[in-house]
VOGUBA-640279 format. One record per atom (N, C-alpha, C): residue in three letters; x, y, z. Coordinates in steps of 0.05 Angstrom, whole numbers, padded with zeros to 5 digits, always signed. Atoms other than C-alpha are relative to their C-alpha. Layout:
AlaXYZ...
# end
This chain:
Unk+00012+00001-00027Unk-00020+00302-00249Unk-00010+00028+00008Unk+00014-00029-00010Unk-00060+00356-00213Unk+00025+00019+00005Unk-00011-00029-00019Unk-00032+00425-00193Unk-00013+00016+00009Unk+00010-00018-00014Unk-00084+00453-00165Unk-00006+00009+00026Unk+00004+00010-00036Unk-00077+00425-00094Unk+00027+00017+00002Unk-00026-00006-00018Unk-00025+00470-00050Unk+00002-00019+00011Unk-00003+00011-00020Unk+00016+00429-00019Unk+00028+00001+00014Unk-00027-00004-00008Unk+00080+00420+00027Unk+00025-00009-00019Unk-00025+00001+00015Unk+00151+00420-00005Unk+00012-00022+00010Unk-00010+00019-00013Unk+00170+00347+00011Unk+00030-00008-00006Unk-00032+00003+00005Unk+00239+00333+00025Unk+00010-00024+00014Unk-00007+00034-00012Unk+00274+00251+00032Unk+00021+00020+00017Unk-00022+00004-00018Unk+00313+00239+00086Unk+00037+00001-00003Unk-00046+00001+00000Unk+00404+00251+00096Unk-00006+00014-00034Unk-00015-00016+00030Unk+00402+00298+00022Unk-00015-00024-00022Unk+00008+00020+00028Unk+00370+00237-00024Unk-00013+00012-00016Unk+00016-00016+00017Unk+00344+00247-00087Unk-00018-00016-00015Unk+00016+00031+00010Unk+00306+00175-00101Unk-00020-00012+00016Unk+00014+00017-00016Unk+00259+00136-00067Unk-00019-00026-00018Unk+00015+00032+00012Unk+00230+00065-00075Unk-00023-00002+00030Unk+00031-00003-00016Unk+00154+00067-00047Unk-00015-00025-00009Unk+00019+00021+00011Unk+00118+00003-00039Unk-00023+00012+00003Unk+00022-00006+00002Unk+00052+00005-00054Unk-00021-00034+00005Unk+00024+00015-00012Unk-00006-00030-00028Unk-00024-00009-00031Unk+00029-00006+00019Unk-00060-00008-00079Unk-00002+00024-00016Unk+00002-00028+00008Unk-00076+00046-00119Unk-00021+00021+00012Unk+00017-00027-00014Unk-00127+00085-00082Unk+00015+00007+00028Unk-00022-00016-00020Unk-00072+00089-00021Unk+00022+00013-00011Unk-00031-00009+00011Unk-00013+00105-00065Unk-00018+00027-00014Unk+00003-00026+00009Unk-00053+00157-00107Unk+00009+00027+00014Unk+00004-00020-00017Unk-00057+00207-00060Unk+00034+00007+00002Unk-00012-00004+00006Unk+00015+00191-00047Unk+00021+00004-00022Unk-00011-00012+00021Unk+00048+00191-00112Unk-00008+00029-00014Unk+00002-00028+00014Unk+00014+00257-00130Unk+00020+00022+00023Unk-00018-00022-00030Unk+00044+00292-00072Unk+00030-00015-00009Unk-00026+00008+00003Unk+00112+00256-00085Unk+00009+00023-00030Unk-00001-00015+00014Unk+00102+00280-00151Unk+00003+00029-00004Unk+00000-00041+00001Unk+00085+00359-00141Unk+00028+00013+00015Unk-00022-00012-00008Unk+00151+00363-00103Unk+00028-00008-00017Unk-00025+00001+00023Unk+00193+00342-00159Unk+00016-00023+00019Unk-00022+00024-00015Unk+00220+00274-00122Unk-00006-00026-00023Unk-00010+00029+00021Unk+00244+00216-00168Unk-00005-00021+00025Unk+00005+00019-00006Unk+00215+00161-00151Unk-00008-00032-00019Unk+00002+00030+00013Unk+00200+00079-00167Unk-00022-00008+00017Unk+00018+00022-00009Unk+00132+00035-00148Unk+00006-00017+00006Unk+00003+00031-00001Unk+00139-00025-00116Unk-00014-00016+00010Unk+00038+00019-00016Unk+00080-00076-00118Unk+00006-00024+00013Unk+00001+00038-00013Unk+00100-00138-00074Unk-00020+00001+00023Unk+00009+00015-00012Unk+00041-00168-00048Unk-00018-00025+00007Unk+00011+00034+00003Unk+00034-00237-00038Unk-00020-00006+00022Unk+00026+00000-00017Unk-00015-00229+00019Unk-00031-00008-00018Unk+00023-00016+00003Unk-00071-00207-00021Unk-00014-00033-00019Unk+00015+00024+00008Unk-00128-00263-00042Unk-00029+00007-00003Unk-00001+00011+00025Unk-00156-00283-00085Unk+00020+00010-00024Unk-00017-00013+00025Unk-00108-00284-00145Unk-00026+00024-00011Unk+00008-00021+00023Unk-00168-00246-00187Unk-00002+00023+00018Unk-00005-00020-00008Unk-00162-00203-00125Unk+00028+00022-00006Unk-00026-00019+00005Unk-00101-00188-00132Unk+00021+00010-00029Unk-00005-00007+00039Unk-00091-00182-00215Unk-00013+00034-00001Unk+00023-00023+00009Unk-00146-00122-00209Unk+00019+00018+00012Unk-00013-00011-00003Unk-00109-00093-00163Unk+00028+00016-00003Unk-00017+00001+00022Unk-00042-00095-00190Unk+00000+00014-00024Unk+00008-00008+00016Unk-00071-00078-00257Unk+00002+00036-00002Unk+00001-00028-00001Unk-00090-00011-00231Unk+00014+00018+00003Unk-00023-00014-00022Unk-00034+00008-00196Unk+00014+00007-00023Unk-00023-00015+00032Unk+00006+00003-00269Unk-00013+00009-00006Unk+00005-00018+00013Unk-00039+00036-00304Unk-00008+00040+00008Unk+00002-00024-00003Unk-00045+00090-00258Unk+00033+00014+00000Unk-00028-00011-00003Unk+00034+00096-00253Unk+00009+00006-00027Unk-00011-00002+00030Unk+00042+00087-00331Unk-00019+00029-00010Unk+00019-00024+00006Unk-00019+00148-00336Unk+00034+00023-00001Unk-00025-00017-00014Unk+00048+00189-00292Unk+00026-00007-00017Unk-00026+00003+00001Unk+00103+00157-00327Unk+00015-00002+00019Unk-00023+00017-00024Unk+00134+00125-00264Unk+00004-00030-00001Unk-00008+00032+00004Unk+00170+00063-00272Unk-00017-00014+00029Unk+00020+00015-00019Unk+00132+00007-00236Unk+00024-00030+00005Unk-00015+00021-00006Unk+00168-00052-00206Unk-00017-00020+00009Unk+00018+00022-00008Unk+00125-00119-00206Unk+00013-00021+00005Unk-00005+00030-00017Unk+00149-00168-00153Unk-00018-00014-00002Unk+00011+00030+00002Unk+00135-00238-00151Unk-00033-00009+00020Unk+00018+00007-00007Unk+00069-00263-00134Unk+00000-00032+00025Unk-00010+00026-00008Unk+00098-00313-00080Unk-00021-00006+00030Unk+00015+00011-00017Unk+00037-00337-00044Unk+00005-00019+00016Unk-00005+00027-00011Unk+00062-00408-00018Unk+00020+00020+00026Unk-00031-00011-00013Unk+00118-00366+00014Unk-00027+00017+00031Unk+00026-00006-00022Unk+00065-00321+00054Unk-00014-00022+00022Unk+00021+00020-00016Unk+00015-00380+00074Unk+00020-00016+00017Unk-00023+00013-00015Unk+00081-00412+00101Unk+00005+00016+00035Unk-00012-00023-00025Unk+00098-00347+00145Unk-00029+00002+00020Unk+00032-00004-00014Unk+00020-00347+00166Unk-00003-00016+00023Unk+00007+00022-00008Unk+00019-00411+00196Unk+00002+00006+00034Unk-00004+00001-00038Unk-00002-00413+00269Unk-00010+00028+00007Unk+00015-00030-00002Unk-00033-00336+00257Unk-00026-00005-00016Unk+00031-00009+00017Unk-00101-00357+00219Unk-00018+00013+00011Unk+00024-00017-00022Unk-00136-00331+00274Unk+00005+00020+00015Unk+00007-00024-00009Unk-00110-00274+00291Unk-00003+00024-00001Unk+00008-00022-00001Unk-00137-00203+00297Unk+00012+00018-00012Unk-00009-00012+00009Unk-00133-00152+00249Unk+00018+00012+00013Unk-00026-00022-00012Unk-00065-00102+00271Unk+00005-00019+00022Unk-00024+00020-00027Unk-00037-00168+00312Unk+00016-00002-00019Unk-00023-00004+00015Unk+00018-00202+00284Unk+00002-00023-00010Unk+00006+00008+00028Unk-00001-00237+00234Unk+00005+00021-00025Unk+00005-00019+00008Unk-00011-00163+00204Unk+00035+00010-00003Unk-00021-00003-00004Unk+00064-00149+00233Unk+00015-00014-00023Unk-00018+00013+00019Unk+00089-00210+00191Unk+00005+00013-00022Unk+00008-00008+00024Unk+00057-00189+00134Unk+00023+00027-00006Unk-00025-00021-00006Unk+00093-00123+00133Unk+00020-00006-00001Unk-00027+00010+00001Unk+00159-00147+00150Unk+00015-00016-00020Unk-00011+00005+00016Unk+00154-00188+00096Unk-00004+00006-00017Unk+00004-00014+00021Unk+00142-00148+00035Unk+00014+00029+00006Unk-00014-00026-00006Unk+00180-00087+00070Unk+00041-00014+00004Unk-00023+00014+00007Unk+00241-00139+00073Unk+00006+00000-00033Unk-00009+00004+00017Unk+00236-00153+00006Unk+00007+00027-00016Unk+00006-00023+00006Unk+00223-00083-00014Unk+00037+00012+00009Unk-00026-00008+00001Unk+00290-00069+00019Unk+00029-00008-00005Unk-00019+00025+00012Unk+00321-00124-00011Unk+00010+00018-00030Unk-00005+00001+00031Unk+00312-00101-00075Unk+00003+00034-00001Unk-00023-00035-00008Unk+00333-00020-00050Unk+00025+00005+00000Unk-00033-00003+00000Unk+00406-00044-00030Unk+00011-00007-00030Unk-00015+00014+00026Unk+00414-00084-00101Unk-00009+00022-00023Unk+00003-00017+00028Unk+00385-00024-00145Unk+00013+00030+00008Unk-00008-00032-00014Unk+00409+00036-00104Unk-00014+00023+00001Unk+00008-00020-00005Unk+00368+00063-00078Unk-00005+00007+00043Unk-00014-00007-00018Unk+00375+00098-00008Unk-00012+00002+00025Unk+00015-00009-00017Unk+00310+00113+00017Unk-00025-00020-00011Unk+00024+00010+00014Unk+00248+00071+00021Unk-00033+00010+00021Unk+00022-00009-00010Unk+00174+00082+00042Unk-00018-00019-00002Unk+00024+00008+00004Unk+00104+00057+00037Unk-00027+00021-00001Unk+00012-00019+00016Unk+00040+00076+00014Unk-00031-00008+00032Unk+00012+00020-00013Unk+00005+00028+00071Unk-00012+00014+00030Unk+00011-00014-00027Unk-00001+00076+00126Unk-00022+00025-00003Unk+00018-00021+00017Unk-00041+00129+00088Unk-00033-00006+00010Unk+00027+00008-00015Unk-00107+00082+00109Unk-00001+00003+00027Unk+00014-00003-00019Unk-00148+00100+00170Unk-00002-00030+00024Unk+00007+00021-00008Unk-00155+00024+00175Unk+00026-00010+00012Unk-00024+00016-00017Unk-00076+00009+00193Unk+00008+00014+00027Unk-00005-00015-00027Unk-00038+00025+00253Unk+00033+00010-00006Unk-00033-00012+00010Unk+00016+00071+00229Unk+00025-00016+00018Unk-00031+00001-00008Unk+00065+00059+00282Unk+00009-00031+00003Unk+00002+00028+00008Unk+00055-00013+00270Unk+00015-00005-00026Unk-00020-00003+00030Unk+00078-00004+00195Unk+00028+00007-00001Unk-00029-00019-00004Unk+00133+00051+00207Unk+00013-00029+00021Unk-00015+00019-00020Unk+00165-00002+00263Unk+00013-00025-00020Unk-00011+00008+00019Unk+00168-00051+00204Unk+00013+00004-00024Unk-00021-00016+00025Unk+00194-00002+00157Unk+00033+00004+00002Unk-00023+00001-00013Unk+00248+00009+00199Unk+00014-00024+00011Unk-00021+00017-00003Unk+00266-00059+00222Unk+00008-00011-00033Unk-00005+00004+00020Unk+00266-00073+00146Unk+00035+00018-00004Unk-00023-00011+00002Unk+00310-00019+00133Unk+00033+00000+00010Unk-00028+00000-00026Unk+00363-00030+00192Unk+00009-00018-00018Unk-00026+00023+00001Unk+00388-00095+00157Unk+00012+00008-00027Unk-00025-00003+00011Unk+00427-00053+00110Unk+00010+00041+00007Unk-00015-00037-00004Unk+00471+00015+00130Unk-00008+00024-00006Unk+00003-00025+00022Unk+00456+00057+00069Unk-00034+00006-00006Unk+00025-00003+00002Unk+00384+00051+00076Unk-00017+00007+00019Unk+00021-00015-00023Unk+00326+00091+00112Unk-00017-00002-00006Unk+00028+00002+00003Unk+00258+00082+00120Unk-00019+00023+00006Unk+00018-00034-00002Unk+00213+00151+00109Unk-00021-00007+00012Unk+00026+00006-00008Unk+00162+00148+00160Unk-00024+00023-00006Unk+00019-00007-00005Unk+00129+00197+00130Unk-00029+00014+00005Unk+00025+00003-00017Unk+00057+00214+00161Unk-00025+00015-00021Unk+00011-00001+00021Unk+00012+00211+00094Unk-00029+00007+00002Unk+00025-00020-00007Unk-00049+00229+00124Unk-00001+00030+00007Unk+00010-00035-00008Unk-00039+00295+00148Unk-00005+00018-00014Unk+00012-00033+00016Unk-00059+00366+00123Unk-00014-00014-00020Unk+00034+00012+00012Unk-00114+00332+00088Unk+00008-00021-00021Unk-00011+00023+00026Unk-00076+00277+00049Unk-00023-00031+00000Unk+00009+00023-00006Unk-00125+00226+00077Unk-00029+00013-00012Unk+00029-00006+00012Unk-00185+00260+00048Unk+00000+00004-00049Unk-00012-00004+00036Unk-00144+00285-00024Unk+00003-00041-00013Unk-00011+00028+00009Unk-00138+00199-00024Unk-00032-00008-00010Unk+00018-00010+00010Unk-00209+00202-00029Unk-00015+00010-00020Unk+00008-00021+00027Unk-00217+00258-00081Unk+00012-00020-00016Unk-00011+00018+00032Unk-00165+00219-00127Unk-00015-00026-00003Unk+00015+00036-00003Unk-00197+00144-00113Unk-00030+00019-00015Unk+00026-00004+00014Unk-00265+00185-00138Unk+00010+00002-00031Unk+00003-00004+00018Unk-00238+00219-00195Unk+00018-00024-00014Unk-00008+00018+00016Unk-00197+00162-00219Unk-00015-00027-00006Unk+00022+00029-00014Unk-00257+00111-00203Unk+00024-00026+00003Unk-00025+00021-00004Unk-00199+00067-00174Unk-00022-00027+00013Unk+00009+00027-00010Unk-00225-00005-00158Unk-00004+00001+00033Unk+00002+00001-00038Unk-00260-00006-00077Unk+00012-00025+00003Unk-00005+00029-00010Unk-00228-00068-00045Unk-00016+00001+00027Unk+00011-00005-00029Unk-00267-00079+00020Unk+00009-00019+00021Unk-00014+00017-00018Unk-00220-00130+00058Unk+00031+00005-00010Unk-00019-00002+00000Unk-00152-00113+00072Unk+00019-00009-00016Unk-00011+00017+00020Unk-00129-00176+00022Unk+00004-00022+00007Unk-00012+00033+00012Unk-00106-00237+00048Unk-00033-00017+00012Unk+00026+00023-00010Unk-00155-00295+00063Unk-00011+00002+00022Unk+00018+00004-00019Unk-00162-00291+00128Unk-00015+00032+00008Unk+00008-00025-00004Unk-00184-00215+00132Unk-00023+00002-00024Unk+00027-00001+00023Unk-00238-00232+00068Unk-00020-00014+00024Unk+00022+00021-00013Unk-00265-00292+00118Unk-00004+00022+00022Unk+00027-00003-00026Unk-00274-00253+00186Unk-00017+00033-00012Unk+00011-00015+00007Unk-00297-00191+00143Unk-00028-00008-00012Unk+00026+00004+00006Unk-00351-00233+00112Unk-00018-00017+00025Unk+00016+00016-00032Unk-00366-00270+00182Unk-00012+00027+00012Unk+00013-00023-00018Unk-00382-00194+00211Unk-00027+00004-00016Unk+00019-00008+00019Unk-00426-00184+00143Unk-00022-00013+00001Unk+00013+00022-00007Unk-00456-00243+00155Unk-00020+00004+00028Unk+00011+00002-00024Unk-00476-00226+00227Unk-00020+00022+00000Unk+00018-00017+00002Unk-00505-00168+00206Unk-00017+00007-00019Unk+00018+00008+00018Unk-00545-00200+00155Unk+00001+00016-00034Unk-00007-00017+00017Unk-00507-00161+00096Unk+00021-00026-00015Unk-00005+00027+00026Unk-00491-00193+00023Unk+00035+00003+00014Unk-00030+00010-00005Unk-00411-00228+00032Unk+00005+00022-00019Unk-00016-00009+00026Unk-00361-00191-00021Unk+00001-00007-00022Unk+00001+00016+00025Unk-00368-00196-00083Unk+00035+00011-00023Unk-00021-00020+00021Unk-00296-00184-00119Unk+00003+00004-00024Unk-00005-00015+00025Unk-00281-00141-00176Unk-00032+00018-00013Unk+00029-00022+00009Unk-00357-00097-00178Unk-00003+00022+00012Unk+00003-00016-00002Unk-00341-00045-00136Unk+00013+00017-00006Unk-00017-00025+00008Unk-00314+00026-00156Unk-00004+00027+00014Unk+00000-00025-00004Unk-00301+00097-00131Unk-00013+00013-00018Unk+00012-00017+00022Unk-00333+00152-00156Unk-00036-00011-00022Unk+00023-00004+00006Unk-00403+00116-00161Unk-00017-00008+00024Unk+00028+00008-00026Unk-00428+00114-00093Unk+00026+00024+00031Unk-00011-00017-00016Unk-00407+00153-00026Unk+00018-00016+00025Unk-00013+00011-00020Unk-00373+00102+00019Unk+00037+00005-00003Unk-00035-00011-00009Unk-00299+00117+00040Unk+00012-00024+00002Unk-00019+00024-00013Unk-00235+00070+00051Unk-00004-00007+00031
# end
């Protein structure tokens, strides 16, 4: 991984020396796993999310995420692809608004499982990679990190704040130089449909998935 970026000396929460970091994607996690990395913190990936749609959306994604973790040599942890389970929890939210709570569920449930599978492997401290985008509402995330975390003692949820001192632009630099896969809808179904209903209105082609990439054009997350 790079060393050429200064950066802060990051230190987990109560003395830990582990962390289990879900991850979204790899052009949000880059940014953080390199920074996890440059401070010498042991860490684990963990990819649960059953949100994200289309399956070949969410294979590509996936995909990248190991091969960018296996580039690092960081163990990767690939949870279950449990879509039915999701569309279940959705029900009665198809319609509503990105960062409502539909968005909440979501979260809660992949930061549940995330800390499901923290108390049974031991590990002490968990995170995400999810607040890093411009597009979420941190204290929206962190709130579900933390009620995740509460339902066991020995576990804490690191809120923290992955954008600052220029982490939100270094996410950027890495997504170029690694040409990480663009996604351009958040993932699940209903955030593809009202993303291509806006596209639509403004007379711009729908999404096409798995053709775009970093590092050959100038648009940002």
């Amino acid at each position: 991984m790079s060393t050429a970026v200064i950066r802060e000396k990051l230190v987990l929460p109560n003395g830990q020396d582990k962390l289990l970091l879900h991850s979204c994607c790899a052009p949000c996690s880059g940014e953080v796993m390199e920074a996890l990395h440059a401070s010498g913190i042991d860490y684990t990936v963990f990819f649960y999310n059953p949100n994200i749609h289309p399956e070949k959306e969410y294979l590509i994604r996936k995909d990248e995420n190991i091969r960018f973790a296996e580039k690092h040599n960081i163990p990767f942890v690939d949870a279950d692809y449990d879509t039915d389970n999701w569309f279940e929890r959705a029900k009665g939210m198809e319609d509503e608004p990105e960062r409502g709570i539909r968005c909440t569920m979501c979260f809660d449930m992949r930061f549940e499982r995330m800390a499901l599978y923290a108390h049974e492997h031991g590990f002490k401290v968990i995170s995400s990679s999810l607040g890093i985008s411009r597009w979420k509402d941190m204290n929206q995330i962190n709130g579900c990190g933390m009620r995740a975390a509460a339902k066991y003692p020995e576990i804490v949820y690191w809120d923290y704040n992955w954008r600052k001192k220029g982490g939100s632009q270094r996410m950027i630099e890495i997504s170029k130089r690694e040409k990480f896969y663009q996604q351009e809808y958040c993932g699940c179904i209903y955030s593809l449909r009202d993303t291509n209903r806006w596209r639509r209105s403004k007379e711009r082609d729908v999404i096409r998935i798995g053709v775009k990439f970093y590092g050959y054009d100038d648009e940002q997350l």
